[in-house]
N, C-alpha and C positions, 0 to 999 in steps of 0.2 A: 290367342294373345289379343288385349285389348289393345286398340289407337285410338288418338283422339288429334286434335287438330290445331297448330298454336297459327295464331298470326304475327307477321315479322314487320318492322317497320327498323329500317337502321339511317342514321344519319349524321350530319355534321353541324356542330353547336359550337360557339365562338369561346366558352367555357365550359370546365362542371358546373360551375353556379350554376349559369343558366341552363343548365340541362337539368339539374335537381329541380330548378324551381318550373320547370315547365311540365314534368312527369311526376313530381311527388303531391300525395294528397294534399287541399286544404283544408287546415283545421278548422275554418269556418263554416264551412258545407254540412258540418254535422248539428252546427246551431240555428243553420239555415234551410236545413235541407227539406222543408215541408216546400220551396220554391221551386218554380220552374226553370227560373233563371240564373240555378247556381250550379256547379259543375266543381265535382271532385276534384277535379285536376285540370292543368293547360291542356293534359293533353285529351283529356276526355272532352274540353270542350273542342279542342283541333275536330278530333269523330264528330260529334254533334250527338255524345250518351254522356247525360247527367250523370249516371255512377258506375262506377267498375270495381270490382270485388279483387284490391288492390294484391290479396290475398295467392291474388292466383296471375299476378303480374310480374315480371321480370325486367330490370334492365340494368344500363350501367352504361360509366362513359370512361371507354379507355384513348388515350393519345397517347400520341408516341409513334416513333417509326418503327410499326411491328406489321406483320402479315394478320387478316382478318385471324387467321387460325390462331394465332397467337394472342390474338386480342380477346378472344369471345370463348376459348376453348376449356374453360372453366365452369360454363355458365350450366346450368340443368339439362339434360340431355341432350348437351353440348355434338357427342356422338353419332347422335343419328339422326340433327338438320344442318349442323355446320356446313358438313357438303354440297346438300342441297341450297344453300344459302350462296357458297361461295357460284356454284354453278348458276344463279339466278342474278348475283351478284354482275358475274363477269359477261353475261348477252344483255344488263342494260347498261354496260360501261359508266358510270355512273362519273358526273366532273368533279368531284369535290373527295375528299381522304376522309373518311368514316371512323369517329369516333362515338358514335354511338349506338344502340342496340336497344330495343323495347318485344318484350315480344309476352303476349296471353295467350289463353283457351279463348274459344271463341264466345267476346261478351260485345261488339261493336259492330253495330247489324249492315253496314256500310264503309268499311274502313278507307280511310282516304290519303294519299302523302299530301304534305305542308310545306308552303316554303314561307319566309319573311325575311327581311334582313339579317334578323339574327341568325336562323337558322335553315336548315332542309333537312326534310323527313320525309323519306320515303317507303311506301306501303310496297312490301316483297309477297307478300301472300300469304298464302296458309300454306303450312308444311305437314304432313301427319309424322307422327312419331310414337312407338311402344308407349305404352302405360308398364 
């Protein structure tokens, strides 16, 4: 059986807007992208990697008063890191309710959490999971 290795980042954003506009691509990066100084995404420039192969990205911003399992248990191999998620979740006790979830194959050679005003994003790890 093949594995491979996703990295997790879940966090709390003051809207979806602003969590769509921090993780989803910009359409400009493709008229600009001969530069060093454009970045596909907020959150690509968050990492400090110009491009990530959106392709092979996942996320989504659920609120609500739900249980993480509830919230995320939908997503791609939802099965066999969820647990591993909640269990990494619950020893960094984490102060804020978690509405949101980003998680790739490994494309960000440093992966870091983020906080701002608006937000907090926090790097959970790499998890392996079936192919």
């Amino acid at each position: 059986m093949n594995t491979d290795t996703l990295d997790f980042w879940v966090g709390n954003f003051q809207s979806e807007e602003d969590f769509h506009e921090f993780v989803e691509e910009d359409e400009n990066f493709y008229m600009e992208e001969e530069s060093d100084e454009t970045y596909i995404s907020k959150f690509a420039e968050s990492q400090d990697t110009l491009w990530l192969d959106h392709d092979f990205v996942e996320y989504g911003f659920e609120d609500g008063n739900r249980t993480i399992y509830e919230k995320f248990s939908e997503y791609s191999f939802a099965e066999q890191w969820l647990p591993i998620l909640v269990n990494r979740l619950n020893e960094l006790d984490l102060k804020f309710d978690i509405n949101a979830i980003i998680f790739l194959n490994k494309q960000i050679p440093k992966p870091v959490s983020v906080e701002n005003d608006l937000f907090s994003l926090v790097y959970i790890g790499g998890i392996e999971y079936n192919v």
